[in-house]
Backbone as CSV, one residue per row, in Angstrom:
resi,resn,N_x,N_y,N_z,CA_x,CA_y,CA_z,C_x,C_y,C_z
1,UNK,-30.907,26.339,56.864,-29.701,25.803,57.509,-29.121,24.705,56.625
2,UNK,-27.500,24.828,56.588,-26.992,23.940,55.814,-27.032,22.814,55.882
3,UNK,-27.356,21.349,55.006,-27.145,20.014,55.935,-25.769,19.808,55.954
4,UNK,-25.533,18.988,56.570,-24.124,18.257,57.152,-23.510,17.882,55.324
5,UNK,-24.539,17.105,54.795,-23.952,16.393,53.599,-23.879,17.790,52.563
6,UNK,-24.105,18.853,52.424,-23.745,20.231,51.901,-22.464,20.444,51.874
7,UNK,-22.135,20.504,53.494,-20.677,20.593,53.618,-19.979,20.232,53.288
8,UNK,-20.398,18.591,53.372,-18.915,17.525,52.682,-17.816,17.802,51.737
9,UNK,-17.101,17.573,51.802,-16.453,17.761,50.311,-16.253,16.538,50.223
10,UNK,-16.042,16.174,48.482,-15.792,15.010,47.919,-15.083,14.736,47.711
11,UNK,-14.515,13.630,47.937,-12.856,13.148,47.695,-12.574,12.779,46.214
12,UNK,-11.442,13.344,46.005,-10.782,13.045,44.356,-10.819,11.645,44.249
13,UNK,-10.762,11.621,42.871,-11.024,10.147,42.700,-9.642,9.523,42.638
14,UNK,-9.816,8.173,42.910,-8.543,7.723,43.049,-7.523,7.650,42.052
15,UNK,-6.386,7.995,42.083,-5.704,7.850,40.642,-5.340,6.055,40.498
16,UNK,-5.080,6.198,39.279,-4.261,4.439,39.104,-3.237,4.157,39.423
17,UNK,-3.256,3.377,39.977,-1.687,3.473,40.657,-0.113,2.880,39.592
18,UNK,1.212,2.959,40.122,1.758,2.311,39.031,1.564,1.000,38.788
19,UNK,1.231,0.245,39.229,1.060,-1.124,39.145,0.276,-1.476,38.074
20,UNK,-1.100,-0.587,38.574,-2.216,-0.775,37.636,-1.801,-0.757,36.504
21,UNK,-1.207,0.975,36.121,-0.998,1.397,34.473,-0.006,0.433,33.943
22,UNK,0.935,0.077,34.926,2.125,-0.931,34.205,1.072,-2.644,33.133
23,UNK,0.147,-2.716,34.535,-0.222,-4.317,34.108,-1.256,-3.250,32.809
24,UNK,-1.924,-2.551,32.671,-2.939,-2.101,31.295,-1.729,-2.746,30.273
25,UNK,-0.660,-1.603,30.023,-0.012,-1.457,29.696,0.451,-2.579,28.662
26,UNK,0.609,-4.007,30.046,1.378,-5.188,29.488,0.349,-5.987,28.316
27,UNK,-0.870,-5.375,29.130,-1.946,-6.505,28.370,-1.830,-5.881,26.546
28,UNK,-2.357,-4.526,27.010,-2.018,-4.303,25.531,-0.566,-4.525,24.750
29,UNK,0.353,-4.839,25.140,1.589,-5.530,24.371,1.434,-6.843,24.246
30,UNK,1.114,-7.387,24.730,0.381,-8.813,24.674,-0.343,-8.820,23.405
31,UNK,-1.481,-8.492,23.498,-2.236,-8.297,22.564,-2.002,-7.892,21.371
32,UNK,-0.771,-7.095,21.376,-0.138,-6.451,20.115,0.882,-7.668,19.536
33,UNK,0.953,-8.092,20.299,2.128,-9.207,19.635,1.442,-10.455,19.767
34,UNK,0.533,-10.728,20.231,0.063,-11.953,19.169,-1.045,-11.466,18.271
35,UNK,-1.512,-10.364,17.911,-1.779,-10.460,16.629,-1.088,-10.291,15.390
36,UNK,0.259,-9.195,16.137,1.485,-9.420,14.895,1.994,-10.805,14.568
37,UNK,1.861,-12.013,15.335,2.408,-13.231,15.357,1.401,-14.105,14.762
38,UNK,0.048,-13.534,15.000,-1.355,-13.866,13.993,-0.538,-13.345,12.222
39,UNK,-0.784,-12.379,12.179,-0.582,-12.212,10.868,0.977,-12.686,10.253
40,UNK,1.974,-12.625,10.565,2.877,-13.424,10.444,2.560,-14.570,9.624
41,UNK,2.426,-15.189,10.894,1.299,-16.969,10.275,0.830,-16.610,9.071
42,UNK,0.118,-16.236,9.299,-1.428,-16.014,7.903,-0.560,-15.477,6.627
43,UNK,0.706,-14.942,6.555,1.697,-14.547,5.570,2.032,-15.954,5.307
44,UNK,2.909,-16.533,6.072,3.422,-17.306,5.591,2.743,-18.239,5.159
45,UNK,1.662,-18.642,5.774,0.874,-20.037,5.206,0.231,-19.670,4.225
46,UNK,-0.566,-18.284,3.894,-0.853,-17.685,2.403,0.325,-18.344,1.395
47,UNK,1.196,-18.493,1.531,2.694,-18.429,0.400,2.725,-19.458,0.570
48,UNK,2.655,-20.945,1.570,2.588,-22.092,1.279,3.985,-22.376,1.806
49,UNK,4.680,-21.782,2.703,6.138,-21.264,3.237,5.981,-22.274,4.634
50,UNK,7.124,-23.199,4.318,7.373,-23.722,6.187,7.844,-23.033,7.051
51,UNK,8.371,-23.138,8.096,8.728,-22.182,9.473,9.719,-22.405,9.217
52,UNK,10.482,-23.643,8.702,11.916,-23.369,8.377,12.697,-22.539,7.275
53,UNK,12.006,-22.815,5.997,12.259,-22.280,4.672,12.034,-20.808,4.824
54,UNK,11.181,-20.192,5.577,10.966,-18.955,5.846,11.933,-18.375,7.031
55,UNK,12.472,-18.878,7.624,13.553,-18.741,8.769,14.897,-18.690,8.276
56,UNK,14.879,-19.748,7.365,16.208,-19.249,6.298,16.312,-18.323,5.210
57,UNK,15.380,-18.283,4.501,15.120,-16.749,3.460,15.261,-15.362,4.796
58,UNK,14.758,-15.422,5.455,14.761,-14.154,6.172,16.322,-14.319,7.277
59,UNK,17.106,-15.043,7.289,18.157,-15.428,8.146,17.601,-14.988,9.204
60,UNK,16.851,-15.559,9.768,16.632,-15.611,11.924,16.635,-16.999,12.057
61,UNK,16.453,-16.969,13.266,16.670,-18.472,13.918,15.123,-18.890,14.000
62,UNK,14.752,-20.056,13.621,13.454,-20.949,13.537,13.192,-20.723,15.240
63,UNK,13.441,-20.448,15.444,13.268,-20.383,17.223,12.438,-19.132,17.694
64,UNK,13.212,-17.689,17.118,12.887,-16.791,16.700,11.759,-16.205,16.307
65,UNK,11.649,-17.399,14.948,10.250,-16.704,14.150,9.019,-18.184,14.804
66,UNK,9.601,-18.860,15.624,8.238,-19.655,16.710,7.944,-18.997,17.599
67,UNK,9.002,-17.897,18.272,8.489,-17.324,19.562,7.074,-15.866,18.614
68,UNK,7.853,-15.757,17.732,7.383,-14.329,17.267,5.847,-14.814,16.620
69,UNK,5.635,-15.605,16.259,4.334,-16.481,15.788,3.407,-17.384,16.712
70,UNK,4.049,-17.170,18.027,3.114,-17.342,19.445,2.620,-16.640,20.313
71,UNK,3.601,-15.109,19.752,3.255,-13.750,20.558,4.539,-13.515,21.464
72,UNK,5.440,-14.340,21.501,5.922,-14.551,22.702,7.244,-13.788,22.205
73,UNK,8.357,-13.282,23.328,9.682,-13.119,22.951,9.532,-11.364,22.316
74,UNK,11.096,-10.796,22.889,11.068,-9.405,22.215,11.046,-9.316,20.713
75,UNK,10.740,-8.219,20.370,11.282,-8.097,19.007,12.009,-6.991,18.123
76,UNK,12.988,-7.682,17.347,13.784,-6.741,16.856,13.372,-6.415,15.492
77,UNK,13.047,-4.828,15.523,12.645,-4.762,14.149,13.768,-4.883,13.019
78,UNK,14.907,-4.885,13.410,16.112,-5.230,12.209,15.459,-6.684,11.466
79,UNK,15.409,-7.785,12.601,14.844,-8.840,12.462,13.530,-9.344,11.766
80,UNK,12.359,-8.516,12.327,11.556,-8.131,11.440,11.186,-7.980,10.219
81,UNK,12.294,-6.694,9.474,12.720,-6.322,8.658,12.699,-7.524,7.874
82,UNK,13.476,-7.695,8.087,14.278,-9.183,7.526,13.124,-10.683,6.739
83,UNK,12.206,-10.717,7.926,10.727,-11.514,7.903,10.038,-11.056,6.468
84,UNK,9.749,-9.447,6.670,8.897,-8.899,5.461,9.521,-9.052,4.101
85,UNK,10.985,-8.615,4.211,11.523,-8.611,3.094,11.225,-10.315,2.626
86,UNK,11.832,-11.412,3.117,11.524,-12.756,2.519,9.822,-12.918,2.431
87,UNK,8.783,-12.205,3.063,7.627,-12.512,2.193,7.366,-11.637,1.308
88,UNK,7.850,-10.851,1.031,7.907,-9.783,-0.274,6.944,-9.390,0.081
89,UNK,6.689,-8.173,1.199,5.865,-7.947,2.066,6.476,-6.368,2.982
90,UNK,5.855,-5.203,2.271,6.441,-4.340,3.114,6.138,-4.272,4.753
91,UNK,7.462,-3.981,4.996,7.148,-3.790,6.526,5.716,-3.591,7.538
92,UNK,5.425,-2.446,7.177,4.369,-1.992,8.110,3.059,-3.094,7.368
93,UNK,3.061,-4.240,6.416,1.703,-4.307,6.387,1.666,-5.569,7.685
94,UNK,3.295,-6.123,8.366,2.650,-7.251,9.369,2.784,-6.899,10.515
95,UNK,2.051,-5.610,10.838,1.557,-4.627,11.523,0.040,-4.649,11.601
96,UNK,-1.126,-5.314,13.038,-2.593,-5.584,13.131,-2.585,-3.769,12.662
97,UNK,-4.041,-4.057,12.207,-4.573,-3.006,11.726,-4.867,-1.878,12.747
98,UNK,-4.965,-2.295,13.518,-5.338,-1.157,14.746,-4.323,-0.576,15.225
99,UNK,-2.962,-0.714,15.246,-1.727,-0.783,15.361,-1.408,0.673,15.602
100,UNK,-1.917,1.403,14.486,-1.936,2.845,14.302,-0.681,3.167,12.790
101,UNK,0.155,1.994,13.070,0.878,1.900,11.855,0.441,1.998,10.569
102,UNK,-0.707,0.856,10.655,-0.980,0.628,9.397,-2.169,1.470,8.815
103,UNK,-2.861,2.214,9.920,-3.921,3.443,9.985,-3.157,5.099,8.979
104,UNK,-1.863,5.172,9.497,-1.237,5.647,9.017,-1.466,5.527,7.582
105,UNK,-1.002,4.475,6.549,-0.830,4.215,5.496,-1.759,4.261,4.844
106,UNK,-3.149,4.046,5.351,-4.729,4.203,4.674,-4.746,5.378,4.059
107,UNK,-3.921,6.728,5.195,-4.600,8.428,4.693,-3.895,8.394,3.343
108,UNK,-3.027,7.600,2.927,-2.723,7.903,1.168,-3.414,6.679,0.855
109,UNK,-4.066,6.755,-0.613,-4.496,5.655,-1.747,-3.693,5.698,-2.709
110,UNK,-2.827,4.816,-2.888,-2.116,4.973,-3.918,-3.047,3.928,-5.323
111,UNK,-3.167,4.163,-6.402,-4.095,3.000,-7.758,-2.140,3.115,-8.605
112,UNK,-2.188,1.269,-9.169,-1.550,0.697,-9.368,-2.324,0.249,-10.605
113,UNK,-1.506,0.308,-11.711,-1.953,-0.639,-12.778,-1.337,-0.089,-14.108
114,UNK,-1.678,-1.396,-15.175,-1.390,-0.659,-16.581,-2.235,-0.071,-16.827
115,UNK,-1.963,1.076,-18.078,-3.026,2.228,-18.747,-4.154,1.153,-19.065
116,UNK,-5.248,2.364,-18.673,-6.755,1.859,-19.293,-7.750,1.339,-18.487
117,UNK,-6.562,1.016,-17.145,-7.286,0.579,-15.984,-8.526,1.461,-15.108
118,UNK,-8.463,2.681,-15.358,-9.302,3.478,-14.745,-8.253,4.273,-13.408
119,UNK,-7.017,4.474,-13.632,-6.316,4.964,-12.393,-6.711,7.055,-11.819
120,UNK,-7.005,7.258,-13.217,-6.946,8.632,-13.383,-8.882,8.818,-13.400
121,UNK,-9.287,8.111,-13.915,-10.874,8.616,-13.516,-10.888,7.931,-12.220
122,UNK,-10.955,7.039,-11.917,-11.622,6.878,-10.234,-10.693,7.338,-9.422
123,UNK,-9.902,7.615,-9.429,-8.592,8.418,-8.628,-9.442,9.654,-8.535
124,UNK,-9.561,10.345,-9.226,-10.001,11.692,-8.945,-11.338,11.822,-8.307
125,UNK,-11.899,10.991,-8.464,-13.401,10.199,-8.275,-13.212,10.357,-6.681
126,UNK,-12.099,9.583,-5.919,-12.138,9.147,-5.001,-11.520,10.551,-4.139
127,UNK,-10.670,11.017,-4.713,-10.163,11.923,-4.356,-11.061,13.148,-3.902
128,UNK,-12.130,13.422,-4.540,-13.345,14.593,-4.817,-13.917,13.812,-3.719
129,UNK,-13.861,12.483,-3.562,-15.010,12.074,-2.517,-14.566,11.851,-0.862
130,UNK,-13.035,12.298,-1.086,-12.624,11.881,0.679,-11.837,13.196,1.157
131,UNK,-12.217,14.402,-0.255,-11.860,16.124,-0.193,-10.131,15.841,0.335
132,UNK,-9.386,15.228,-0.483,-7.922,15.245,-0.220,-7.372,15.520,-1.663
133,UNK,-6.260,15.653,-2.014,-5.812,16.248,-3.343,-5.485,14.741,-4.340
134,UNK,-5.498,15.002,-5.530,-5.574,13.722,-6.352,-4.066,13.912,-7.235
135,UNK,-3.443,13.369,-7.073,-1.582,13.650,-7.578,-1.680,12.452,-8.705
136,UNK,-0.967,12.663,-9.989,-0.872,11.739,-11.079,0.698,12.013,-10.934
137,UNK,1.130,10.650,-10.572,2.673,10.967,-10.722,3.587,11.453,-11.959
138,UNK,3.021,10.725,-12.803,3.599,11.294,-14.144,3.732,12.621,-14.352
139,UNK,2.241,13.181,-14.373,2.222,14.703,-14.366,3.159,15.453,-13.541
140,UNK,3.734,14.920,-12.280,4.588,15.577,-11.531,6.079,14.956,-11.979
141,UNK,6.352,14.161,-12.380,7.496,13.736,-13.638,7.643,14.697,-14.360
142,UNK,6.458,15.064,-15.397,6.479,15.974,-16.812,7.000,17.664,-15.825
143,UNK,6.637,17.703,-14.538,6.963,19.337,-14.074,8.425,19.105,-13.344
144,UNK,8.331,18.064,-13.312,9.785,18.256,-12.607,10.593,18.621,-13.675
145,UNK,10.548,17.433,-14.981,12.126,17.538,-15.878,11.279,18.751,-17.042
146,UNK,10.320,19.225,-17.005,10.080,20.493,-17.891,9.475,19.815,-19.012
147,UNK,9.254,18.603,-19.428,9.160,17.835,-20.688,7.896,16.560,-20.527
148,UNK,7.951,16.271,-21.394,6.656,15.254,-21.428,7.101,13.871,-21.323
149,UNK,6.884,12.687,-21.053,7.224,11.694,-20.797,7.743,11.079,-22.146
150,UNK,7.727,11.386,-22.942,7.881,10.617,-24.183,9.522,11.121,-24.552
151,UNK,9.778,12.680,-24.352,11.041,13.073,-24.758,11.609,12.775,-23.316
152,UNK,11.363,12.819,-22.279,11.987,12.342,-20.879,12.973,10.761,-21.651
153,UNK,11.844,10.351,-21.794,12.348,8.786,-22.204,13.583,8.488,-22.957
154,UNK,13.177,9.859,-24.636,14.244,9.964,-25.534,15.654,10.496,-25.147
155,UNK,15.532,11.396,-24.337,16.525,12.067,-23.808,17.644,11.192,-22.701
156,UNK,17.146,11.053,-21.820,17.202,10.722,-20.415,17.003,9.313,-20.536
157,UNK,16.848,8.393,-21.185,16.350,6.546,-21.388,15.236,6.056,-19.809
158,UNK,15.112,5.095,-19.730,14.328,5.086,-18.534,15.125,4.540,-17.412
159,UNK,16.066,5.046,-17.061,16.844,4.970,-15.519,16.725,6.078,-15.200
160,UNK,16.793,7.554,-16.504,16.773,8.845,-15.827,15.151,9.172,-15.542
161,UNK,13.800,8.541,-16.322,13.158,8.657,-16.091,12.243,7.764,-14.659
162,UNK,13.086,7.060,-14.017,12.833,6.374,-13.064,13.458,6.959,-11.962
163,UNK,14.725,7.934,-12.325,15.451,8.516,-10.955,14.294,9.644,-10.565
164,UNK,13.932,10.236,-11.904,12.939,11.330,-12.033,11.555,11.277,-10.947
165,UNK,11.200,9.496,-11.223,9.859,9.332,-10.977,10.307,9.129,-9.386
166,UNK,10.909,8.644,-8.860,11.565,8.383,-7.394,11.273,9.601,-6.193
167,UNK,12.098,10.768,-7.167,12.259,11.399,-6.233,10.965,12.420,-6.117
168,UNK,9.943,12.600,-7.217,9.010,12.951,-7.370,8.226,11.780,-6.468
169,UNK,8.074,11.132,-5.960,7.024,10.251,-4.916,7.740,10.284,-3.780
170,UNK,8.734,10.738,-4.012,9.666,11.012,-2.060,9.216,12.032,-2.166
171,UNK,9.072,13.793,-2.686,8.565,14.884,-2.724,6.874,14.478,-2.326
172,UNK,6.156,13.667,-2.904,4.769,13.837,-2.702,4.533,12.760,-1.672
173,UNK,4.926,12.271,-0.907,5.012,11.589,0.459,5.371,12.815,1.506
174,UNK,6.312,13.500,0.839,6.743,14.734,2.605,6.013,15.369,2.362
175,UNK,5.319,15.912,0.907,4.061,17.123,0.992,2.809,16.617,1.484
176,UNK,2.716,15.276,1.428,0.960,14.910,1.347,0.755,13.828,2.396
177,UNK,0.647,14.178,3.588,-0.093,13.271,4.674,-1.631,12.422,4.453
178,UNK,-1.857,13.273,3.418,-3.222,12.475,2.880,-3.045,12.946,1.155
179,UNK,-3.477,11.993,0.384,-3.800,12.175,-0.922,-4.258,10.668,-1.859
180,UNK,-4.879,11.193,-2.896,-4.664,9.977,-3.658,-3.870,10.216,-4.649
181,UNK,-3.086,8.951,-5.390,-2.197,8.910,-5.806,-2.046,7.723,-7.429
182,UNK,-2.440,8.431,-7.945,-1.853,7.431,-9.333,-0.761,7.442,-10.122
183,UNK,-0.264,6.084,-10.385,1.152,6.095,-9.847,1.164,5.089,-11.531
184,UNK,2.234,5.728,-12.509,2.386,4.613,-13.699,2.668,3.109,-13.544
185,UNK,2.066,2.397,-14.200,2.310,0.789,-14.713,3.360,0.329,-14.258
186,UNK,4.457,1.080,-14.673,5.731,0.922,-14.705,6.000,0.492,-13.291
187,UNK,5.950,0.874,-12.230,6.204,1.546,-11.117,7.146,-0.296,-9.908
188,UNK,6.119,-0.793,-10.733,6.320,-2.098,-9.723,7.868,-2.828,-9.978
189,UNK,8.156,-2.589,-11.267,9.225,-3.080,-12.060,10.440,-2.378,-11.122
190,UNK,10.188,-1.026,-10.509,11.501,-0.476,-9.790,11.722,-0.941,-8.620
191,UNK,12.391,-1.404,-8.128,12.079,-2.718,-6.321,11.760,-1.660,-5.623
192,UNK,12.818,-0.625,-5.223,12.832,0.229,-4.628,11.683,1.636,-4.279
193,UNK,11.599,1.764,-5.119,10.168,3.046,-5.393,9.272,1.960,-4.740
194,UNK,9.150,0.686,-5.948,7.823,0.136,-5.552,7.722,-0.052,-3.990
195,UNK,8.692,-0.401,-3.097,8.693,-0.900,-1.958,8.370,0.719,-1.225
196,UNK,8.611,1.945,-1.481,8.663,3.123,-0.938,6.966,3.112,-0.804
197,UNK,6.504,2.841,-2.484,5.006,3.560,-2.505,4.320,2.113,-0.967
198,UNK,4.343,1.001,-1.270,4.179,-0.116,-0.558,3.927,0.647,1.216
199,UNK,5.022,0.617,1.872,5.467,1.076,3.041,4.565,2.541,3.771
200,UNK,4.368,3.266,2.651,3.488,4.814,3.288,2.377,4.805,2.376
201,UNK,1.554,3.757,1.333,0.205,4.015,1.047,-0.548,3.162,1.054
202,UNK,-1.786,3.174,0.944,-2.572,1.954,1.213,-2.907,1.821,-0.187
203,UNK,-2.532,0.703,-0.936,-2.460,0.679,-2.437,-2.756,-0.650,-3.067
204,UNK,-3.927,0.019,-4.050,-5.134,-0.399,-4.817,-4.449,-0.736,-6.174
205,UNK,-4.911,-2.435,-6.528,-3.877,-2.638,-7.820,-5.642,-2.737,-8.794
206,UNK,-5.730,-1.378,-9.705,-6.776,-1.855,-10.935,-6.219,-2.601,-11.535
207,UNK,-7.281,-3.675,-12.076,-7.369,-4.146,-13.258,-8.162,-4.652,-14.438
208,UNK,-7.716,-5.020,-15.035,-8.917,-5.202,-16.035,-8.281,-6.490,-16.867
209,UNK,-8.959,-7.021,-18.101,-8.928,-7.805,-19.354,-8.224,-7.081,-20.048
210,UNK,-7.011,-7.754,-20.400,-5.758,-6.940,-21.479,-6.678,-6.456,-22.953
211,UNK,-7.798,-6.895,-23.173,-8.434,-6.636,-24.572,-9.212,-5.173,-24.036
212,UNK,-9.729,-5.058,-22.405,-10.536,-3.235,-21.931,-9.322,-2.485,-21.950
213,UNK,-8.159,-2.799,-21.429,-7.271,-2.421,-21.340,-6.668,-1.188,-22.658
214,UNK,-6.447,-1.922,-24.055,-6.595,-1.596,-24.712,-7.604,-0.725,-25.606
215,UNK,-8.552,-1.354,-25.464,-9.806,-0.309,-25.722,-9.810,0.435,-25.178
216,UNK,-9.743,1.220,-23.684,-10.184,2.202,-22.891,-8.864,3.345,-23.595
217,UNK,-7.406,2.688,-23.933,-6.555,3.405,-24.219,-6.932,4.231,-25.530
218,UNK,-7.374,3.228,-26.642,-7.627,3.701,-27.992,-8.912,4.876,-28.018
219,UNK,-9.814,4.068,-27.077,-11.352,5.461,-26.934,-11.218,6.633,-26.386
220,UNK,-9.912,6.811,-25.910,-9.046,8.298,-25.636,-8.334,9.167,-26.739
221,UNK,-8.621,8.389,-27.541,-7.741,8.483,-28.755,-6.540,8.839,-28.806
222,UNK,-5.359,7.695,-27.977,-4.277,7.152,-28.348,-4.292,6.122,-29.141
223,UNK,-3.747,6.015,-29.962,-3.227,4.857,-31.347,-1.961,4.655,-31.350
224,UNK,-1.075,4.951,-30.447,0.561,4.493,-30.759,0.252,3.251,-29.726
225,UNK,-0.010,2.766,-29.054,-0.110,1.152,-29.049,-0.294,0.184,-30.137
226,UNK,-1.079,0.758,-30.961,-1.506,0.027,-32.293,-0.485,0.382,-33.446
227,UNK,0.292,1.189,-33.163,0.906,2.279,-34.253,1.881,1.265,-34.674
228,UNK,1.886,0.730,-36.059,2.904,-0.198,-36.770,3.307,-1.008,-36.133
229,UNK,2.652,-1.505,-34.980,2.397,-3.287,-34.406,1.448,-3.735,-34.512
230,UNK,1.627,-5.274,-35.087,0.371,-5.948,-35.552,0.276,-6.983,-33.885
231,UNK,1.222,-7.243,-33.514,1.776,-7.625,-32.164,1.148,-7.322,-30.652
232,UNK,0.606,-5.784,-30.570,0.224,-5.202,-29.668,-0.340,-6.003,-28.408
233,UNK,-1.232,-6.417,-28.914,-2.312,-7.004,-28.030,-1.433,-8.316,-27.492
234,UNK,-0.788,-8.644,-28.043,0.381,-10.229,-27.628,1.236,-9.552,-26.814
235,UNK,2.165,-7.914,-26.918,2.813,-7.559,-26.107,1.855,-7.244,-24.666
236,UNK,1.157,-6.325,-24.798,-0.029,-6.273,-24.140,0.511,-7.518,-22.354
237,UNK,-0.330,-8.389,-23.263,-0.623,-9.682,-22.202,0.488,-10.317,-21.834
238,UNK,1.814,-10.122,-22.151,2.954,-10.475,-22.083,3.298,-10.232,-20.723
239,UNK,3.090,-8.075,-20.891,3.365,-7.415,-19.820,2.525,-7.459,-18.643
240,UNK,1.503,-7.959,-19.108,0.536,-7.839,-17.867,0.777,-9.262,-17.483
241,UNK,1.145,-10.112,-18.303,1.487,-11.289,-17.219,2.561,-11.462,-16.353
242,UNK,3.694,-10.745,-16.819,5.312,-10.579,-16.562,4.533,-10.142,-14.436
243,UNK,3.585,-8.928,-14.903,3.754,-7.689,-14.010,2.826,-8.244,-12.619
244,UNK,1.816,-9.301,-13.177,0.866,-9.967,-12.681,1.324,-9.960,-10.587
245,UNK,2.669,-10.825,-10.506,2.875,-11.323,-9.597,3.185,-9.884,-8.715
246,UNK,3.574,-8.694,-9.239,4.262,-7.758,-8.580,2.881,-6.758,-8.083
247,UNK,2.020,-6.259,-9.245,0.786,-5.631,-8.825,0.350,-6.784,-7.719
248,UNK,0.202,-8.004,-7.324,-0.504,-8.681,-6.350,-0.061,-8.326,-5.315
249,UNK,1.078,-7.452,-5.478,1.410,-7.118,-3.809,0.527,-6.120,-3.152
250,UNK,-0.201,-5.365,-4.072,-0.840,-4.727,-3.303,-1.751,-4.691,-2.362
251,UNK,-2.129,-3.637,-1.532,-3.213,-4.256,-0.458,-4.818,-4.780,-0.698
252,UNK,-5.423,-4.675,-1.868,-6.246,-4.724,-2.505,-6.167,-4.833,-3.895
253,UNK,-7.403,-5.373,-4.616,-7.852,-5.621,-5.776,-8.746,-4.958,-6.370
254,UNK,-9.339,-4.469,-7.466,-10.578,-4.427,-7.608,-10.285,-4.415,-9.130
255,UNK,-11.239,-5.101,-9.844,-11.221,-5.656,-11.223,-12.588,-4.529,-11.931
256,UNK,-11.758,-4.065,-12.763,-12.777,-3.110,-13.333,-13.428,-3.509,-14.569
257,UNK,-13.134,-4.812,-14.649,-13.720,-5.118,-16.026,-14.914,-5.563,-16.209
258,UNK,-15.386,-5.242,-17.169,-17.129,-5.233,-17.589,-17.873,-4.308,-16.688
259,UNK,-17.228,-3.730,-16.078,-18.272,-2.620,-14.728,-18.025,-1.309,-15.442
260,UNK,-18.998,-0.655,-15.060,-19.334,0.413,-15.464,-18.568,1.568,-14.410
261,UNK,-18.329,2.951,-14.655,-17.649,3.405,-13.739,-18.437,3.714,-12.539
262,UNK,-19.235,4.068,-12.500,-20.005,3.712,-11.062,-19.588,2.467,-10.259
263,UNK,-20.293,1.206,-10.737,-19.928,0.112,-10.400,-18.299,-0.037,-9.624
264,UNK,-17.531,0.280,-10.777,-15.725,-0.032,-10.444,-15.975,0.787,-9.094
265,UNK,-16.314,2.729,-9.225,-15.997,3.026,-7.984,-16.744,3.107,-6.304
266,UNK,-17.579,1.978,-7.022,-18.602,1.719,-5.337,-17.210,0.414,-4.951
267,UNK,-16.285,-0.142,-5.997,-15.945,-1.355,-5.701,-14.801,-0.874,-4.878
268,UNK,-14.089,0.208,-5.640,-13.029,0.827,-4.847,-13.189,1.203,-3.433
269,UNK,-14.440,2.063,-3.137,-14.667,2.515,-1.899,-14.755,1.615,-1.126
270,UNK,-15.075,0.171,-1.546,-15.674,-0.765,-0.664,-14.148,-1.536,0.163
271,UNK,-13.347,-1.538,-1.166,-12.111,-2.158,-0.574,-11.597,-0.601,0.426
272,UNK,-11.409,0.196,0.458,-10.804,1.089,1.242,-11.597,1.407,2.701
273,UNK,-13.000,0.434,2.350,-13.485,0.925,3.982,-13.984,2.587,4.150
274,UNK,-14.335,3.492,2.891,-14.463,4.678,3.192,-15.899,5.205,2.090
């Protein structure tokens, strides 16, 4: 015989009501905006930037960027906008990490640097190790215009080889939701590109000692760095000092010098968290 409690049926569980989901809801916007108003801060006081001087480079009202640096107050991403650009700071990086924004930007690695840095061996390195495709921009330069970078240059001077390189990293952004990406020296010098690669990759500036730099180039056996300049090594450090402030934008560091390639790429993995 059946018992009584057999019979029962069980009541659905209660749903949440609107109230509930509204207040979840609020907390997590809360939460989202004062850690965007956390990192904010931590931008500007990194740069050594007052609340005013930074309120006027970005034209908002000091009022504005106090509410937005307490958590408090809507926000306009025009306005926003505006914030990143005066810390020379792409958009999505003053975006908390959990955000999903800036999660986004991780699935590409973009490596940043002058030749010699190791962009093309640990690139591929890394690439083989997170099974996503490994893109050398140049190489997709040389297939776009049919030619090699050197007659690109002769032909075309380097505005056509920069329109070249542009639209070849807008092509490998809509093809590649994930990839790694090594991207020429050059790259930082273009505002625009540079700010493109900035915005959709999570990007690794190698570097090294302008003297490995050179060596790693020559033990490939290239010699037109050396080729009828006694100068080289003075241009060299020139450029890497010129370029210094612009590679720092990136989201990471890792200094490959005196490390062995093992070493460099336990260092890489370590900055990427993977």
């Amino acid at each position: 015989m059946a018992t009584a409690s057999s019979n029962t049926k069980q009541l659905p569980a209660a749903r949440p009501t609107f109230a509930s989901q509204t207040s979840v809801l609020a907390t997590a916007e809360n939460q989202f905006l004062a850690a965007l108003g956390r990192r904010v801060r931590g931008l500007r006081e990194n740069q050594e930037l007052t609340r005013k001087v930074l309120a006027q480079e970005a034209n908002v009202s000091e009022r504005y960027l106090g509410q937005l640096e307490s958590g408090e107050g809507n926000i306009s991403v025009i306005l926003l906008r505006r914030i990143a650009v005066a810390l020379h700071v792409p958009l999505t990086s003053l975006f908390p990490a959990d955000s999903g924004v800036a999660d986004a930007r991780r699935q590409r690695i973009a490596l940043i640097g002058l030749r010699g840095a190791g962009k093309t061996t640990l690139g591929s390195m890394l690439a083989t190790h997170l099974s996503v495709p490994f893109i050398e921009l140049d190489r997709e330069v040389e297939r776009d215009a049919g030619l090699p970078i050197s007659e690109i240059f002769t032909l075309y001077g380097q505005a056509g080889y920069r329109r070249t390189e542009r639209r070849c990293l807008e092509r490998t952004l809509t093809a590649h939701e994930q990839a790694v990406i090594a991207v020429g020296g050059g790259v930082v010098s273009e505002g625009d590109t540079f700010q493109l690669l900035l915005a959709h990759c999570y990007t690794v500036w190698l570097k090294a000692a302008p003297e490995e730099h050179m060596a790693r180039v020559i033990a490939q056996g290239d010699l037109r760095p050396m080729a009828g300049n006694r100068e080289a090594m003075t241009d060299l450090k020139r450029i890497l000092t010129s370029r210094e402030p612009l590679y720092g934008k990136a989201d990471a560091v890792v200094d490959t010098s005196a490390r062995t390639v093992p070493e460099s790429f336990a260092a890489l993995r370590h900055v990427i968290g993977r």
